[in-house]
C-alpha positions in Angstrom: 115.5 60.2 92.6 112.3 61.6 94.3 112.2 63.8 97.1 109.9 63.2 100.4 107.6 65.6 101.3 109.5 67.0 104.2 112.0 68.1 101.5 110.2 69.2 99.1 107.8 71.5 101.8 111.5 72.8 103.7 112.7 73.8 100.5 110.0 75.1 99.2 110.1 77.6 102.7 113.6 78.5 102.0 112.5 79.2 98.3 109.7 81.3 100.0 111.7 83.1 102.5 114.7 84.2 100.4 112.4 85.5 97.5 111.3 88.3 99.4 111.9 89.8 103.2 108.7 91.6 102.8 107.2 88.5 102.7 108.1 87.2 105.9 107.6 90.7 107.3 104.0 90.5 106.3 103.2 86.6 107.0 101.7 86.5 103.6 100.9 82.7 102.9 102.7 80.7 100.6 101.7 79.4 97.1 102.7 75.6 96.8 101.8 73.3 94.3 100.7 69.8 94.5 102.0 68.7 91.0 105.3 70.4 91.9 108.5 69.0 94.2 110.8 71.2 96.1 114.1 69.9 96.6 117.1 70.9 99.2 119.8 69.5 97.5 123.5 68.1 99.5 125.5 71.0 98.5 122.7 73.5 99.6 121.1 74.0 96.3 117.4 74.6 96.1 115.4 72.9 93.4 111.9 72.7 91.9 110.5 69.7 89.8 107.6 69.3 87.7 106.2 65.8 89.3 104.0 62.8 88.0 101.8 60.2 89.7 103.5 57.1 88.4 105.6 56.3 91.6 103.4 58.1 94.1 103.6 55.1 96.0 107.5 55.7 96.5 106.9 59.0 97.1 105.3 58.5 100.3 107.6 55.8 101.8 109.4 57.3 104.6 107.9 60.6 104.1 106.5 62.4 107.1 103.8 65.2 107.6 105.3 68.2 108.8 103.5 69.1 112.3 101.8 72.9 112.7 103.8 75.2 114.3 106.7 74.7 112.7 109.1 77.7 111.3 111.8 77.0 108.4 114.4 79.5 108.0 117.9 80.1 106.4 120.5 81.0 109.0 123.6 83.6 108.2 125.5 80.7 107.0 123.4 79.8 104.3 122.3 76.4 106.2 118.3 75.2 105.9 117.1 75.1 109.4 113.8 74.5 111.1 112.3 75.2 114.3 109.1 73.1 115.9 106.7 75.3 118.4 105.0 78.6 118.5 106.5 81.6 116.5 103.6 83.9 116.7 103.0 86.3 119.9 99.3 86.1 121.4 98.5 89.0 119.1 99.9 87.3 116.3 102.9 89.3 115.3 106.4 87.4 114.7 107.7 86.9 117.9 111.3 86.7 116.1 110.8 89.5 114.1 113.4 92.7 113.7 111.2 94.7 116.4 112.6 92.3 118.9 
């Protein structure tokens, strides 16, 4: 089974965001890997895989770029969620940060 690459990139945000809230204090940016998939599983299990080239081709059917500006976060209930359009202030703090 092969994930796309909106799956692999979503999970690899949640991955990123729930390592570390310091992170995402300090908008550090994230270490992804091409040779490595990043799957977000049906019962909310987050997964990495060590991927090939063989079936690229597959890969890439039905898979969509994920456009700039867009914010992946896990909500209180545990749920994957993500959010299209600007999350940075003009002076490029968080604008949902915990100084709100």
């Amino acid at each position: 089974m092969t994930a796309s690459p909106i799956t692999v990139l979503t999970t690899a945000v949640a991955l990123t965001a729930l390592s570390s809230l310091a992170h995402a204090e300090a908008g550090e940016p994230w270490v992804l890997s091409p040779d490595m998939g990043y799957g977000y599983t049906r019962d909310g299990k987050m997964l990495t895989y060590k991927m090939g080239t063989s079936n690229a081709k597959e890969l890439f059917k039905g898979a969509k770029k994920v456009p700039r500006q867009t914010l992946f976060f896990v909500g209180a209930n545990g749920q994957l969620y993500m959010r299209s359009g600007p999350f940075l202030e003009g002076d490029g703090s968080f604008k949902f940060g915990a100084d709100q």
